[in-house]
VMD Tcl script that builds the backbone (N, CA, C; Angstrom):
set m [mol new atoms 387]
animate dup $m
set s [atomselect $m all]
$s set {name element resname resid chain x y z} {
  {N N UNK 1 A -23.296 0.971 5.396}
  {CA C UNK 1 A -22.344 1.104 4.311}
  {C C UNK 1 A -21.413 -0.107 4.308}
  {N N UNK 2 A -21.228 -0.704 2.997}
  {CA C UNK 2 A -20.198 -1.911 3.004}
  {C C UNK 2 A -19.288 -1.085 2.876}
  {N N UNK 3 A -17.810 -2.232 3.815}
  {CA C UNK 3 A -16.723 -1.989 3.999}
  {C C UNK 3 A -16.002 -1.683 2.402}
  {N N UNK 4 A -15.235 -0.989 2.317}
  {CA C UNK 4 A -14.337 -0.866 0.780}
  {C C UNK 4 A -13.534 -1.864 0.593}
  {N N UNK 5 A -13.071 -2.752 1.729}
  {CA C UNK 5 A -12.260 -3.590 1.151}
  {C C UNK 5 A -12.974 -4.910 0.987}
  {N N UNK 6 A -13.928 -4.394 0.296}
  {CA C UNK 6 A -14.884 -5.534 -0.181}
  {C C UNK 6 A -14.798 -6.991 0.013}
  {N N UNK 7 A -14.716 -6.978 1.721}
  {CA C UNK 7 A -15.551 -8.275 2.660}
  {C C UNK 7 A -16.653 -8.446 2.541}
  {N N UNK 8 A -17.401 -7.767 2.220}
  {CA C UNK 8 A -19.276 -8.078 2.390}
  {C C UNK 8 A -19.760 -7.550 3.143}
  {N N UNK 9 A -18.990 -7.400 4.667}
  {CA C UNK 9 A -19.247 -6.758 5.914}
  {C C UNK 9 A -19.283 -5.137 5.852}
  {N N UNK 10 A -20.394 -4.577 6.550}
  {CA C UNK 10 A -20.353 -3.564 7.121}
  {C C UNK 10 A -19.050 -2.804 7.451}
  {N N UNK 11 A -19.182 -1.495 7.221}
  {CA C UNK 11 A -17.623 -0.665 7.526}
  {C C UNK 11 A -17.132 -0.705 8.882}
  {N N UNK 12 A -18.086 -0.837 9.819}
  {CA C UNK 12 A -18.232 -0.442 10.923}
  {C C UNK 12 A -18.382 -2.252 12.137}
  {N N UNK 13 A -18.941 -3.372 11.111}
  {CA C UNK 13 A -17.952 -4.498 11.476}
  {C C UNK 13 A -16.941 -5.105 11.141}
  {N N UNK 14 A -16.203 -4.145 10.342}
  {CA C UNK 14 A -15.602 -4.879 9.256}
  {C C UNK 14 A -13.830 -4.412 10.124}
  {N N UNK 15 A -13.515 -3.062 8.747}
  {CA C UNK 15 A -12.137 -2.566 9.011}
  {C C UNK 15 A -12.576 -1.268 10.177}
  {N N UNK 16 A -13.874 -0.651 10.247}
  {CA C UNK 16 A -13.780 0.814 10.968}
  {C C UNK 16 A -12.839 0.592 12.258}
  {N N UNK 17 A -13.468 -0.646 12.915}
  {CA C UNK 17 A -13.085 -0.664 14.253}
  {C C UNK 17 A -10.769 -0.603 14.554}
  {N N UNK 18 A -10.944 -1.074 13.139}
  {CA C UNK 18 A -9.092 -1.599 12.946}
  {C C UNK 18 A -8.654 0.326 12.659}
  {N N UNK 19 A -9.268 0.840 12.285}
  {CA C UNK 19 A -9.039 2.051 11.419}
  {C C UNK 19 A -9.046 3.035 12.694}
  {N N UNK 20 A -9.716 3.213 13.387}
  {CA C UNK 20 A -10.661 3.462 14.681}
  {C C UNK 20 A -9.281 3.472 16.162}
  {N N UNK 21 A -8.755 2.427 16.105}
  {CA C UNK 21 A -8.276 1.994 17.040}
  {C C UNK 21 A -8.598 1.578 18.369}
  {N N UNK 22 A -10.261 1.074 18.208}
  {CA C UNK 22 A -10.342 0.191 19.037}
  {C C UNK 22 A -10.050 -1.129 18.779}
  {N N UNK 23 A -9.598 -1.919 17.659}
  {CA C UNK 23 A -9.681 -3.400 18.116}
  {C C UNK 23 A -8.034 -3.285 17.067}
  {N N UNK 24 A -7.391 -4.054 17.271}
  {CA C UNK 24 A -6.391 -4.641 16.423}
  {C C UNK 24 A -6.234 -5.676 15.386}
  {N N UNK 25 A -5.710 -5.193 14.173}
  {CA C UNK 25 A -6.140 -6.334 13.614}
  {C C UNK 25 A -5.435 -7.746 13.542}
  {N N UNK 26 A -6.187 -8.868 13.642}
  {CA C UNK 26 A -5.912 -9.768 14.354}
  {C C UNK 26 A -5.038 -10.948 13.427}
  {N N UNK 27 A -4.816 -10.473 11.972}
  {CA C UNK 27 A -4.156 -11.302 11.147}
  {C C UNK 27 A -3.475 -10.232 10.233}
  {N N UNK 28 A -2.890 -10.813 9.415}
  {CA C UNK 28 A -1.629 -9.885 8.245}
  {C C UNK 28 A -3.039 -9.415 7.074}
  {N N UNK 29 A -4.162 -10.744 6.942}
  {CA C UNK 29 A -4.935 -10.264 6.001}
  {C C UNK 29 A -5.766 -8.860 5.957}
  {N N UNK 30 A -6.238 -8.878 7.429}
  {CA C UNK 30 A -7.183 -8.163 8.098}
  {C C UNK 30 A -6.168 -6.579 8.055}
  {N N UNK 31 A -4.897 -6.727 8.352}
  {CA C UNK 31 A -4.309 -5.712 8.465}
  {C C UNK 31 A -4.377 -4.604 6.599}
  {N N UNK 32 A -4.111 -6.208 5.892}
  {CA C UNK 32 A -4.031 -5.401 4.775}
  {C C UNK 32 A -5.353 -4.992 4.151}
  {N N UNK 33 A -6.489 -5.854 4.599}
  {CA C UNK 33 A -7.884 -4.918 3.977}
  {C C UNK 33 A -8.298 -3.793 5.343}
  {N N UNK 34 A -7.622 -3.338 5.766}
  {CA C UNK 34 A -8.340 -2.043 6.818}
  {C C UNK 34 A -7.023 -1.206 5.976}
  {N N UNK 35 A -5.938 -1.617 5.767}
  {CA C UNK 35 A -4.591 -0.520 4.600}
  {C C UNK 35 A -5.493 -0.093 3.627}
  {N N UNK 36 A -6.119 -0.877 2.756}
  {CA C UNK 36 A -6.673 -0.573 1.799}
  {C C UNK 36 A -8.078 0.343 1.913}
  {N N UNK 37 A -8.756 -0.200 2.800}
  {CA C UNK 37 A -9.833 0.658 3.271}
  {C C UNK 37 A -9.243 2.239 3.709}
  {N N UNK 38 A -7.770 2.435 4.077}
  {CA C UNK 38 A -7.450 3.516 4.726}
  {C C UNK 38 A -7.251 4.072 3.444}
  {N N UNK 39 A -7.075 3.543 2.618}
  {CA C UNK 39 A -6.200 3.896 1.051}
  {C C UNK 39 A -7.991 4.792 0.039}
  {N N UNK 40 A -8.748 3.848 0.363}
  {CA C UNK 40 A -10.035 4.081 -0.041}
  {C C UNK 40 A -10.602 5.375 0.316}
  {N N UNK 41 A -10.029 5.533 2.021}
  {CA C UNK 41 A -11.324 6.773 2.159}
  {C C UNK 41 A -10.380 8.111 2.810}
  {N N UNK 42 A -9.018 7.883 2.147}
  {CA C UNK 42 A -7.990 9.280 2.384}
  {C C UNK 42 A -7.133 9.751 3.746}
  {N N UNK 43 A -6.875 7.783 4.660}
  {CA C UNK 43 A -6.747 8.088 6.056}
  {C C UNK 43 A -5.661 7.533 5.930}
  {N N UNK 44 A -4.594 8.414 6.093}
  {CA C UNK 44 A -2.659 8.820 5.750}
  {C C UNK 44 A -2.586 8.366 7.343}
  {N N UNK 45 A -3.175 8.842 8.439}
  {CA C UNK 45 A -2.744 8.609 10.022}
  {C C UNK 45 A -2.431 7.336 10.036}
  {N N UNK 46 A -3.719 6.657 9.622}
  {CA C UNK 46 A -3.716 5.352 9.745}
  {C C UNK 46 A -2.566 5.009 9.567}
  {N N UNK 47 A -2.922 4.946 7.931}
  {CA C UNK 47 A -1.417 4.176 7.022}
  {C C UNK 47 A -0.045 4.245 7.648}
  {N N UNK 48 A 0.153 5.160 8.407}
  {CA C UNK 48 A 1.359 5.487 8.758}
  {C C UNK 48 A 1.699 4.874 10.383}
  {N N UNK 49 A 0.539 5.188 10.923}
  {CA C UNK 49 A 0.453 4.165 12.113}
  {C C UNK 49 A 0.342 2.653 12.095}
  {N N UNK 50 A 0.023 2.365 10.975}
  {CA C UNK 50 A 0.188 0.367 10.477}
  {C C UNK 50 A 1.443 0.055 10.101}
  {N N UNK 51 A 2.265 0.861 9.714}
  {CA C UNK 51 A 3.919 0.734 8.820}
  {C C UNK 51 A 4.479 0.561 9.627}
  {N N UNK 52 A 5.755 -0.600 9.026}
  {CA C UNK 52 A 7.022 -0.762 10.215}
  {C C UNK 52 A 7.428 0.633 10.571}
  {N N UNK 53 A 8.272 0.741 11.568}
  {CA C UNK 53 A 9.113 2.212 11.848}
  {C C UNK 53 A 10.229 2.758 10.842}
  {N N UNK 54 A 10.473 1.259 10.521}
  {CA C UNK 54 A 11.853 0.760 9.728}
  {C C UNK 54 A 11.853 1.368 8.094}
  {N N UNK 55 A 10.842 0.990 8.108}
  {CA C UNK 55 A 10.281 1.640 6.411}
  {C C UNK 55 A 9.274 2.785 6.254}
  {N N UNK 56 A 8.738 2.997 7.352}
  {CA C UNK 56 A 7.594 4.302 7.038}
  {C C UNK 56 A 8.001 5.335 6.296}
  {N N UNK 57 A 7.049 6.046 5.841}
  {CA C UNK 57 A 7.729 7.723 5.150}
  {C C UNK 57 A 7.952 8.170 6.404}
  {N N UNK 58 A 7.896 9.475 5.781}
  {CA C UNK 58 A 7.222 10.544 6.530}
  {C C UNK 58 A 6.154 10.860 6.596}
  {N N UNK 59 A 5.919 11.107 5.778}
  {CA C UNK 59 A 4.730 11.707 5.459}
  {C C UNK 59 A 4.018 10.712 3.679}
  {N N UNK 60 A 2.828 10.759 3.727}
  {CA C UNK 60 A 2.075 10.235 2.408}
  {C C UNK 60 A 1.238 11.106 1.807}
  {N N UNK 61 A 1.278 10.914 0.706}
  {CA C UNK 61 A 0.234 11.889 -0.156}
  {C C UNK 61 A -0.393 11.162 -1.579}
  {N N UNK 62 A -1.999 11.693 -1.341}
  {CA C UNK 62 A -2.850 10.941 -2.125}
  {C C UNK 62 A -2.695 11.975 -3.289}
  {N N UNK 63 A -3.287 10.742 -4.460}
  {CA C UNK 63 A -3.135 11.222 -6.136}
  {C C UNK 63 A -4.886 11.504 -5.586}
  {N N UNK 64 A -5.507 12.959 -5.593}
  {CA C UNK 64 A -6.661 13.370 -5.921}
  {C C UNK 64 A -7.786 12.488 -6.798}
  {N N UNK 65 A -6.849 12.168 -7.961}
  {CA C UNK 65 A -7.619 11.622 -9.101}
  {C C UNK 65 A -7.668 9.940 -8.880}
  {N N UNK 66 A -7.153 9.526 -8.141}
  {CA C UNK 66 A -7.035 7.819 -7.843}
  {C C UNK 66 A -8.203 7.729 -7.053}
  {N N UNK 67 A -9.262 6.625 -7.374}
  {CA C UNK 67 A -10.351 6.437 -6.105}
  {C C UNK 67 A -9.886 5.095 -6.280}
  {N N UNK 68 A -9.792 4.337 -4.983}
  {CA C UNK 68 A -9.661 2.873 -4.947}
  {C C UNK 68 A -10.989 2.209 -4.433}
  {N N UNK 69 A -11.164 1.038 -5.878}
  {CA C UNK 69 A -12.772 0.340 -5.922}
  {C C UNK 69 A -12.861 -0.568 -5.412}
  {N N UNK 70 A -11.599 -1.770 -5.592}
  {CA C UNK 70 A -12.022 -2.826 -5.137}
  {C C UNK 70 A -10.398 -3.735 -4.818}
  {N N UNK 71 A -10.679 -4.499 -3.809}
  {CA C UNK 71 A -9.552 -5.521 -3.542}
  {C C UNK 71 A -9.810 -6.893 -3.543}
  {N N UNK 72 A -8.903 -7.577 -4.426}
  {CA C UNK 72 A -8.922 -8.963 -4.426}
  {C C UNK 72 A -7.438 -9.507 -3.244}
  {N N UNK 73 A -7.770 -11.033 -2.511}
  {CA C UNK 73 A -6.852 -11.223 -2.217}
  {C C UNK 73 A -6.271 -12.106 -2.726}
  {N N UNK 74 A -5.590 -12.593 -2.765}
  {CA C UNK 74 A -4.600 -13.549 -4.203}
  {C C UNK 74 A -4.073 -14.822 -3.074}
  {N N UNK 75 A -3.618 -14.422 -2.613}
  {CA C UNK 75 A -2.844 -15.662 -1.577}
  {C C UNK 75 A -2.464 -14.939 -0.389}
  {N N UNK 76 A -2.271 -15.643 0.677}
  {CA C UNK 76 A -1.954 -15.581 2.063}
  {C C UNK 76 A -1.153 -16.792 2.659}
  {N N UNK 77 A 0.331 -16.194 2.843}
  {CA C UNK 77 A 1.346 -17.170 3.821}
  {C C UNK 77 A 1.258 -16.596 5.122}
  {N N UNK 78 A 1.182 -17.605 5.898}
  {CA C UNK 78 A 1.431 -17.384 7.334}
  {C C UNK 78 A 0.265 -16.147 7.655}
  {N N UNK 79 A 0.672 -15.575 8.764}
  {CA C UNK 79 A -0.057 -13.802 8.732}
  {C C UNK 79 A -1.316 -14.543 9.822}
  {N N UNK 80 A -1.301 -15.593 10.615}
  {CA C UNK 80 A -2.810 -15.840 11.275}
  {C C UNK 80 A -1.917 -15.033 12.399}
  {N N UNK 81 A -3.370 -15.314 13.781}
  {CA C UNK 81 A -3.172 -14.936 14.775}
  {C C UNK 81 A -1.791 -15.099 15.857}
  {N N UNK 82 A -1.482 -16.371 15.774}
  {CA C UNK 82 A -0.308 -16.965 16.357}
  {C C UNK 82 A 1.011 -16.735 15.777}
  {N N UNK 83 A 1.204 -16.141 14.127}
  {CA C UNK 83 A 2.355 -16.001 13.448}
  {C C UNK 83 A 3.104 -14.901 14.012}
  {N N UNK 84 A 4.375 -14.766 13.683}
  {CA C UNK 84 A 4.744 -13.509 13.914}
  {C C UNK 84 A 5.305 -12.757 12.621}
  {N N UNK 85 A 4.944 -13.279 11.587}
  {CA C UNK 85 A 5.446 -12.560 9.720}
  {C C UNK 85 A 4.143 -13.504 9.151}
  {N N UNK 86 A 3.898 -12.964 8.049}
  {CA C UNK 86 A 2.995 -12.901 7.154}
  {C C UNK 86 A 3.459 -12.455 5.670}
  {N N UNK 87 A 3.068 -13.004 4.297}
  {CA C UNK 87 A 3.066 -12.503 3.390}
  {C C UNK 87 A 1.461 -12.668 2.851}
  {N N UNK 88 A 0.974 -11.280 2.099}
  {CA C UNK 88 A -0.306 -11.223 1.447}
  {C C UNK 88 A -0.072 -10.715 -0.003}
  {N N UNK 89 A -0.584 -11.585 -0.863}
  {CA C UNK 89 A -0.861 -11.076 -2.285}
  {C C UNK 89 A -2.388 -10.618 -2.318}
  {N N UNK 90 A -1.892 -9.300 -3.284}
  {CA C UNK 90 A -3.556 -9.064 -3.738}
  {C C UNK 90 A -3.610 -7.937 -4.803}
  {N N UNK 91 A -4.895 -8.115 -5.120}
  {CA C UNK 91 A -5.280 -7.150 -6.379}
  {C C UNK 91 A -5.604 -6.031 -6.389}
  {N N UNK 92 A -5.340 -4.713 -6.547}
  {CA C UNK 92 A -6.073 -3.896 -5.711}
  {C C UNK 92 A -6.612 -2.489 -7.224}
  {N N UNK 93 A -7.907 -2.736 -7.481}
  {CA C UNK 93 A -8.629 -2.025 -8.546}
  {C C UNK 93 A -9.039 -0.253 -8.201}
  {N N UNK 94 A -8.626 0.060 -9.214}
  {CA C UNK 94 A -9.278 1.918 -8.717}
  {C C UNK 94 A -9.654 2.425 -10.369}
  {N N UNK 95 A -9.944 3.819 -9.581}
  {CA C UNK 95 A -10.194 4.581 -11.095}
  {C C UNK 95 A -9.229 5.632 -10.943}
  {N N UNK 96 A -8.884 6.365 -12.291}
  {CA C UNK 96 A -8.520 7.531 -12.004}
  {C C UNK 96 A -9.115 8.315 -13.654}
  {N N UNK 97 A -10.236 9.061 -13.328}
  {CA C UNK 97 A -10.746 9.646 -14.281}
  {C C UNK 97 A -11.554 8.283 -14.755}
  {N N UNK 98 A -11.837 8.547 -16.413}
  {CA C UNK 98 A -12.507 7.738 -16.835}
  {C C UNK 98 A -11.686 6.853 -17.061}
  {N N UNK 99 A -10.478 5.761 -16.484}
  {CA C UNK 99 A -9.831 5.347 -16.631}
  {C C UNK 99 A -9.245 4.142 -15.865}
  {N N UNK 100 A -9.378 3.294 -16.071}
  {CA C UNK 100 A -9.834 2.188 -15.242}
  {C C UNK 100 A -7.982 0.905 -14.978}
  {N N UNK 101 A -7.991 0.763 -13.839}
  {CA C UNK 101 A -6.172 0.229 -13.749}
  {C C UNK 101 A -6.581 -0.775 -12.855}
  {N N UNK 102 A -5.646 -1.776 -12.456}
  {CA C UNK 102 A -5.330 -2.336 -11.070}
  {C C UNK 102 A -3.731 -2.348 -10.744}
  {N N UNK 103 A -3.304 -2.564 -9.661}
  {CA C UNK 103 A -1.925 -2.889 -9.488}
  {C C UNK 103 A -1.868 -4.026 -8.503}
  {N N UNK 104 A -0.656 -4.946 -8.540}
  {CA C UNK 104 A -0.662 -6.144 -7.876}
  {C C UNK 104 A 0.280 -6.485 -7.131}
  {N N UNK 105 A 0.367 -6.517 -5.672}
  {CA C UNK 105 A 1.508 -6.493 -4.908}
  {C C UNK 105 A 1.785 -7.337 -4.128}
  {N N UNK 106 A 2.834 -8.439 -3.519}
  {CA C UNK 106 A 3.020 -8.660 -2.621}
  {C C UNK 106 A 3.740 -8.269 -1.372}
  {N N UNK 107 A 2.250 -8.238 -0.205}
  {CA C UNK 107 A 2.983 -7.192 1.159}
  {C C UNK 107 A 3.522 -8.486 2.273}
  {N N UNK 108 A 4.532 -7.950 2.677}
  {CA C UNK 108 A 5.300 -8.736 3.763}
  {C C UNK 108 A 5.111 -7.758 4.919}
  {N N UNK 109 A 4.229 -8.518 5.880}
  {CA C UNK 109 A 3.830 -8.263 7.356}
  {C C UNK 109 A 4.792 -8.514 8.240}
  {N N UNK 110 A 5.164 -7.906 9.723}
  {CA C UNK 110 A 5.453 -8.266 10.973}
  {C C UNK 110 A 4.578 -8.266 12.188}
  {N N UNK 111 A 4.327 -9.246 12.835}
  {CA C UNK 111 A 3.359 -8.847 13.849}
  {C C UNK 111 A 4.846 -8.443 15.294}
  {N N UNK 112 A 4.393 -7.216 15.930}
  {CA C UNK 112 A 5.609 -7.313 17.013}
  {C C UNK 112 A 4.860 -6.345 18.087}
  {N N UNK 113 A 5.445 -5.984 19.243}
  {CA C UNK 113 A 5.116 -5.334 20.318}
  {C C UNK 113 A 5.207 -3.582 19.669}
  {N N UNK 114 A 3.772 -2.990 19.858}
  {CA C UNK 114 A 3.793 -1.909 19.320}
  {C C UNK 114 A 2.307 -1.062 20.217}
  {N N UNK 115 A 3.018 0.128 21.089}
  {CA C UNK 115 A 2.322 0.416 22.137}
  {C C UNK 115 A 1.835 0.157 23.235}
  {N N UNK 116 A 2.677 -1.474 23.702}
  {CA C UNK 116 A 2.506 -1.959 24.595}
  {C C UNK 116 A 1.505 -2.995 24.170}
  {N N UNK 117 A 0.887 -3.022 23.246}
  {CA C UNK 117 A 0.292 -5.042 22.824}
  {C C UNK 117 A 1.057 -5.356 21.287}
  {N N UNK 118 A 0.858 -6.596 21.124}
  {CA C UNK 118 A 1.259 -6.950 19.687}
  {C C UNK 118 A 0.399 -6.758 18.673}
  {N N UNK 119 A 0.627 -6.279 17.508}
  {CA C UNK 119 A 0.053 -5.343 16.305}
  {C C UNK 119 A 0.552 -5.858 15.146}
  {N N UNK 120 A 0.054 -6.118 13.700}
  {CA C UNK 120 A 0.555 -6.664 12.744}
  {C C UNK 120 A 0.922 -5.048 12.182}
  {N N UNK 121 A 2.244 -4.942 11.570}
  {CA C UNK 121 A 2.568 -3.929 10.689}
  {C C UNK 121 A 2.998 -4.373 9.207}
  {N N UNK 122 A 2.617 -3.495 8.380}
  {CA C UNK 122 A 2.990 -3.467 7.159}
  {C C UNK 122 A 5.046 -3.090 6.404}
  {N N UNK 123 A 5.289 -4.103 6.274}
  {CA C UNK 123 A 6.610 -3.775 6.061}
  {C C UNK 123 A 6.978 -3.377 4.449}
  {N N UNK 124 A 6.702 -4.032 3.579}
  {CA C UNK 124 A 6.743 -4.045 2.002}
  {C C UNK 124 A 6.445 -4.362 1.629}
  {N N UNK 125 A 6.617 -3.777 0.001}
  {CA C UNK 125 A 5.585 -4.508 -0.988}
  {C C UNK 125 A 6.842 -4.734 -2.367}
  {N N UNK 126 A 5.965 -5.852 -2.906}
  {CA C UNK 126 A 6.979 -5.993 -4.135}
  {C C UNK 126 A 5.878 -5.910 -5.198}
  {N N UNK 127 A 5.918 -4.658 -5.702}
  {CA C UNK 127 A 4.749 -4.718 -7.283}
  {C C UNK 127 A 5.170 -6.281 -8.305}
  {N N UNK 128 A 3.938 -6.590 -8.955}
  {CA C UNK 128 A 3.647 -8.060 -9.497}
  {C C UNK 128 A 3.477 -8.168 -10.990}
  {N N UNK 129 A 3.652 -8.589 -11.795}
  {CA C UNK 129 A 3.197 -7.906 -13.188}
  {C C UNK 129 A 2.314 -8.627 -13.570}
}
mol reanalyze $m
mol bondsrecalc $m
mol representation Tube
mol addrep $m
């Protein structure tokens, strides 16, 4: 099965392993296509375990009727292995019903000490028009 956050790659070389919690993901990009993949296949743990502490909910809840199809990435500041902040733009396409949308955001990453190794987290987003 290809990954949803449409790398090309396999689910399972792709984001599973980031989703999974065996491997970490190793850039702000990577962080935000395994978000989206979590967004894709209804996995709230995740999402909530990738979020700063600072900004997390509580709790998240999916729109039933939203399936998310596809992600573009738009641009990438900073966010490699060695950074410690990241910003990612991107496109991110779904359906809901016969009804076809995208929305466009830029997310601002932190990579910091989280469980005892360093972890990129998701801090915010600024919707794009």
């Amino acid at each position: 099965m290809r990954c949803p956050c449409t790398s090309g790659d396999t689910y399972e070389a792709c984001c599973g392993p980031i989703l999974d919690g065996t491997i970490a993901a190793p850039t702000a990009q990577r962080l935000m296509r395994s978000r989206f993949t979590a967004f894709a296949t209804g996995d709230a743990a995740y999402l909530l375990r990738s979020w700063h502490p600072t900004t997390r909910p509580a709790e998240l809840e999916f729109d039933s009727e939203t399936r998310w199809i596809r992600l573009d990435i738009i641009e990438t500041t900073a966010g490699g292995p060695f950074d410690s902040d990241g910003v990612v733009a991107f496109e991110a396409f779904y359906r809901e019903g016969a009804t076809r949308g995208s929305m466009r955001e830029r997310s601002r990453f932190v990579r910091e000490n989280a469980g005892g190794k360093r972890a990129w987290m998701y801090v915010s987003g600024t919707l794009e028009s």
